[in-house]
Structure formats: C-alpha cells, structure tokens
N, C-alpha and C positions, 0 to 999 in steps of 0.2 A: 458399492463395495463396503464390506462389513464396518472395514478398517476406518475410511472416511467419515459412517456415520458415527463412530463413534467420537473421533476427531470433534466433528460439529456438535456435536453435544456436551465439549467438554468432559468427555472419560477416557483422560489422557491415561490410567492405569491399564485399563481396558483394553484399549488400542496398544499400550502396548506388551501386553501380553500378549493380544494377535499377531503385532511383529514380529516378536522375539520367535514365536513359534514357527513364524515361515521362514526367518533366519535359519537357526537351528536346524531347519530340515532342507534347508540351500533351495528352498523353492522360491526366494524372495526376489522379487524384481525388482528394475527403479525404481518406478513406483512407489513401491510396499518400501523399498529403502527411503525416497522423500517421505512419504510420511513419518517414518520414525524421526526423521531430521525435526519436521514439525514440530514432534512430539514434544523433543528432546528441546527446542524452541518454545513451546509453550510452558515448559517446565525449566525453563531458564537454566535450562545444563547447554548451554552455549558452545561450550569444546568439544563436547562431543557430538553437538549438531555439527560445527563445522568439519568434524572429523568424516561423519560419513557424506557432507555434500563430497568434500574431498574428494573421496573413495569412488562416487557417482563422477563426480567430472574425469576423472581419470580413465571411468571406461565408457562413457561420453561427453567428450568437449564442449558440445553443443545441446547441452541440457537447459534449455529456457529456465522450466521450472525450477532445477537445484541452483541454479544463478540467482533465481528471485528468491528464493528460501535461505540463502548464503547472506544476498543482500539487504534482507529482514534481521538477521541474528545480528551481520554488525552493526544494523542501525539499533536495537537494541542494547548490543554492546555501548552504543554510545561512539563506537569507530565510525563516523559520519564520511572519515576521504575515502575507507574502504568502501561503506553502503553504498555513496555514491558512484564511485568505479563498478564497483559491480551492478546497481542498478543501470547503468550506462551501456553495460555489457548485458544486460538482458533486453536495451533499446536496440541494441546495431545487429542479436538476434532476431528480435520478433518487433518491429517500428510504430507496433498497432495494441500494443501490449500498456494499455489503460491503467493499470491497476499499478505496473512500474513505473510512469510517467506521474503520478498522485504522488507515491510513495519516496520519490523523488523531490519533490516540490514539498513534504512534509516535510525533507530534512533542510532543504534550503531554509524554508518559514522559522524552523527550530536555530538556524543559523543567523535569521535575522536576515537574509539575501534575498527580499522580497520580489526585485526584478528577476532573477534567474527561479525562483517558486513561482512567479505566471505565468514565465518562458517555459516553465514545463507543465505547466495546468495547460497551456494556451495551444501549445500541438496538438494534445487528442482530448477534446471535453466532447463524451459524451455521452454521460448519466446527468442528472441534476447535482450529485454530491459535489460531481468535478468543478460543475459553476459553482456550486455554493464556494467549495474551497478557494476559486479565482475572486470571487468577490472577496471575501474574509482577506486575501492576498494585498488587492485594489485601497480598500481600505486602509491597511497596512500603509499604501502609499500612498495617501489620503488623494488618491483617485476617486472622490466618487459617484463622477459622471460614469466611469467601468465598472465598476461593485456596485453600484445600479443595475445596468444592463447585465452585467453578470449573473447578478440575483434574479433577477425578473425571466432569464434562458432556464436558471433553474429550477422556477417556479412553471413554467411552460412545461418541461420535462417531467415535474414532478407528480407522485403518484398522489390520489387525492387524500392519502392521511396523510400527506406531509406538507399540504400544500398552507393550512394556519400556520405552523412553524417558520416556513419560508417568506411567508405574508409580512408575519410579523418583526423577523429579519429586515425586509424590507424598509419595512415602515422605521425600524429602528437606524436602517443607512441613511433613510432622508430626512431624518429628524436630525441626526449627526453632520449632515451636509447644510441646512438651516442654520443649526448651534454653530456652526464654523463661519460661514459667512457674518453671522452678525455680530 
C-alpha cells in the first residue's frame, strides 16, 4: 500500500497527504485511518492520534492494531499506567502479539520493574532482539547465569550481520560476571 511505503520511509508529509485525500472522499478505511493515527504519532501530535484511535475503536472494539498504536502514543506520552493497560489489552486480544509483549517490558525496564520486564520478555521470545532484551533485563538483576543464556539464544537466532555485535555482548556479560565475583 502506497500509504504504508511511504510511512517506512519516513515521508510522514506524504502519506499524509494520501490520507487526507481518501478522508476527504469518505473512501478511508481502518486501515488508511490507523495509519494516519501513525502519522499523527510520528509527528508527535499525540491528541490527535488518540482522537482518531478513538473514532476506530468506536466502530470496532476489537481493533488489535488501534489498541497497539493507542498504546504506543501513551507510552510516548510518558502516560506508562495507561501504555500499559492498553498494551495488556492488545495481550487478552491477540496472546501471540510479540511486538506488544517487548513493548511492554520496555516500559517496565523504563520503570525500573525489572522482574515484571522478563515476566514479559519471558512469554513470547521469539526473534533474537527479544533475548537480547531479556539478557540486558537479567543483568539488570545481576542475574548473570540468565543474561548469559539469554544472550547466547540470541546469538543462535541471530542473522549473520548481527551476530559480532551479540558476540561481543557477550563477552562483555562474562567479563562483568568475573569483575563481580572477584
């Protein structure tokens, strides 16, 4: 979709120009509505993103995506009880929804709640970013027998240009777990 690519490319003008124009002509869908929310989120006009999740949950309740787009803007906002309710509420929709379970556990991490940021790394890892993030977590709790093994799932997952960065992660957890011991 036109709309999207332009999104990913950062031509948030662009895109929404595109919007505006299928508004305008009442041919806009959810969809084409969440991305303007995006937009509207990427350009940190915040009110009026949440204004048209709004308008989307209203004429469906059950909008995964405008729940995760909702619960982006207030983690943004810096509103962290709201991100997390509504991150919570795109878990009890969709339980497999990876990207809300991360973004979850960024705000605990932010909160300093490092046990409830594993507890939500720990249900669904499964890219590399997610272990990297559960180690970075472990450490936090100067676990790191788990930010070992963390890192090392991540590095198994990981694609081969990422895999010297994770290495060196690594290497950097177990030299911090040496420095602690002695």
């Amino acid at each position: 979709k036109k709309i999207d690519q332009l999104i990913s490319k950062g031509q948030y003008d662009e895109a929404f120009i595109e919007i505006t124009s299928a508004i305008d002509q009442k041919t806009a869908d959810l969809d084409t509505k969440i991305s303007m929310a995006w937009v509207y989120n990427y350009q940190k006009k915040y009110q009026q993103a949440l204004d048209i999740l709004d308008e989307i949950l209203e004429e469906d309740s059950n909008n995964e995506e405008a729940y995760f787009a909702m619960a982006d803007v207030y983690s943004k906002m810096g509103q962290n009880q709201k991100a997390i309710e509504t991150f919570n509420k795109v878990i009890e929709l969709n339980n497999t929804n990876d990207k809300a379970y991360n973004k979850l556990a960024n705000i605990y991490e932010k909160e300093q709640k490092f046990d409830k940021a594993a507890e939500a790394i720990e249900i669904q890892p499964s890219e590399s970013l997610y272990y990297l993030s559960l180690s970075d977590v472990y450490l936090k709790l100067d676990n790191y027998k788990l930010a070992i093994e963390s890192c090392e799932k991540a590095l198994d997952l990981s694609p081969a240009n990422n895999k010297d960065r994770i290495k060196q992660y690594l290497e950097n957890i177990k030299l911090k777990e040496i420095l602690k011991q002695s």
